[in-house]
C-alpha atoms as one frame of an Amber mdcrd trajectory, in Angstrom:
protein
 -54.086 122.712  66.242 -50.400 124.012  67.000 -49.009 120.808  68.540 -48.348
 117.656  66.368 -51.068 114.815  66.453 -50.463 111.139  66.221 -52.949 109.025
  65.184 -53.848 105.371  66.382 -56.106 102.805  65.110 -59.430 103.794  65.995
 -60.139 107.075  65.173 -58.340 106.768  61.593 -60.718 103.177  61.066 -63.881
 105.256  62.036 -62.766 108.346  59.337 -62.634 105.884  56.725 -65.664 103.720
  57.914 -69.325 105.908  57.166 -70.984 103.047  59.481 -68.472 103.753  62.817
 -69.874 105.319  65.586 -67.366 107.525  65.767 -67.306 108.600  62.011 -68.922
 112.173  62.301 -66.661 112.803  65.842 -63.510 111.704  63.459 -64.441 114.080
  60.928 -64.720 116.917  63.135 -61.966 116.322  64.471 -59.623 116.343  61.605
 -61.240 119.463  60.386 -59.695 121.101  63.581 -56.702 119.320  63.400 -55.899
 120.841  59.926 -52.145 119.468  59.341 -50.666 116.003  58.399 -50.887 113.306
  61.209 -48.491 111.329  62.624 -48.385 107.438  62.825 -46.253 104.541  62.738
 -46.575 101.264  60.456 -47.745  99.125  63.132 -50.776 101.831  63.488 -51.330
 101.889  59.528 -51.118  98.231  59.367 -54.004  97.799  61.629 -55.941 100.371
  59.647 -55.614  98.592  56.362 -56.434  95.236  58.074 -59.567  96.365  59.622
 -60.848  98.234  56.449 -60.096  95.316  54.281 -63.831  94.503  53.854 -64.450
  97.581  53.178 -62.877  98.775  49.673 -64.100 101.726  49.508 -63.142 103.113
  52.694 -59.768 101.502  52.426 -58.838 102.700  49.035 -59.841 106.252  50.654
 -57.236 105.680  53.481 -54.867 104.697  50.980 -55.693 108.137  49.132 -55.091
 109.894  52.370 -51.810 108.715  52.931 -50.759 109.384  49.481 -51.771 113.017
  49.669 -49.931 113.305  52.735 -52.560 113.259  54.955 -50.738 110.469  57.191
 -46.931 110.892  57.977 -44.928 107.601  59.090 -42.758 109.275  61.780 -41.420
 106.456  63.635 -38.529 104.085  62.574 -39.730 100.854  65.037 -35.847  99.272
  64.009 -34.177 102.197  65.386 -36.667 102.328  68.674 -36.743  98.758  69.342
 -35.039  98.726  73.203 -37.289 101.575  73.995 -40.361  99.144  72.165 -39.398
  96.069  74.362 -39.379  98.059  77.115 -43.037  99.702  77.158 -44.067  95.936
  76.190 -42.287  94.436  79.077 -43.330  97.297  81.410 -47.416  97.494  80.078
 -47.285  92.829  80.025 -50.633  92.863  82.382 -52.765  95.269  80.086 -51.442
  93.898  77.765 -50.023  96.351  75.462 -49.850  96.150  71.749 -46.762  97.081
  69.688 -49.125  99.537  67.738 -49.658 101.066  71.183 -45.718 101.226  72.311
 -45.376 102.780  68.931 -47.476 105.791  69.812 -46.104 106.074  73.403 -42.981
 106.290  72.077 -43.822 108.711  69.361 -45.002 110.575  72.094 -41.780 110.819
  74.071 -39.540 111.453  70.731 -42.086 114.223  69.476 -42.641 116.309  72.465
 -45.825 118.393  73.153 -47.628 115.942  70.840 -51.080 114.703  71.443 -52.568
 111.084  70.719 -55.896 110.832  68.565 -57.380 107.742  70.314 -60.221 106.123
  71.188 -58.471 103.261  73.644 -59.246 103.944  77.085 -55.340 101.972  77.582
 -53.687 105.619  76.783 -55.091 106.872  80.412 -53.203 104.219  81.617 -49.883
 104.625  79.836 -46.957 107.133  80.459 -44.681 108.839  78.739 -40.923 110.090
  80.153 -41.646 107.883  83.346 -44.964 109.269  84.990 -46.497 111.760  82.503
 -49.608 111.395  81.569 -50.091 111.230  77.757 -52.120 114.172  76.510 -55.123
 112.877  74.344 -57.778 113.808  72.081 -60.219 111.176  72.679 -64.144 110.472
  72.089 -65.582 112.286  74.826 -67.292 110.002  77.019 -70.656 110.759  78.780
């Protein structure tokens, strides 16, 4: 894939987690994405949190970010009026901070496309009205 991904919650739980639903669609997908992801530390966080029963898959994930697999590429500190804002302006959803985090990745790293599997990102926009572009669990 030629544009930059960023990765939320859900599909990097189900690459980690054999029993997901989504385990064998994760896999295939970051066979085509072929490059380092992007993600914040409110993503990451998550991750660990919902693998923690699962050593295993959670010392993998751990592995993966070590090896470069997942890039941090979002300083939260520096972002934080642009944060409050998406939080303020996605309060009936409601939105996460995890999910602000990857709008706003979206909006710093242009052209990029969100690795999701929360239906929320058809909701959100990026730059005002655009839709975010996604790759997402392809629903029947």
């Amino acid at each position: 894939m030629n544009r930059p991904v960023i990765a939320d919650t859900g599909p990097l739980v189900a690459l980690f987690d054999r029993g997901d639903a989504c385990h064998l669609w994760a896999k295939d997908c970051l066979g085509r994405i072929g490059e380092s992801l992007l993600t914040s530390e409110a993503i990451l966080s998550e991750v660990f949190f919902l693998l923690a029963p699962m050593r295993k898959s959670r010392a993998a994930c751990g592995e993966f970010w070590l090896e470069g697999g997942l890039r941090i590429g979002f300083d939260a500190q520096a972002q934080r009026e642009s944060l409050v804002g998406l939080l303020k302006k996605y309060a009936d959803i409601p939105m996460s901070l995890a999910d602000a985090t990857v709008v706003r990745m979206c909006e710093i790293n242009r052209g990029a496309v969100v690795w999701t599997l929360d239906n929320h990102f058809r909701i959100y926009r990026h730059l005002g009205r655009k839709t975010i572009p996604l790759l997402d669990w392809p629903r029947g």
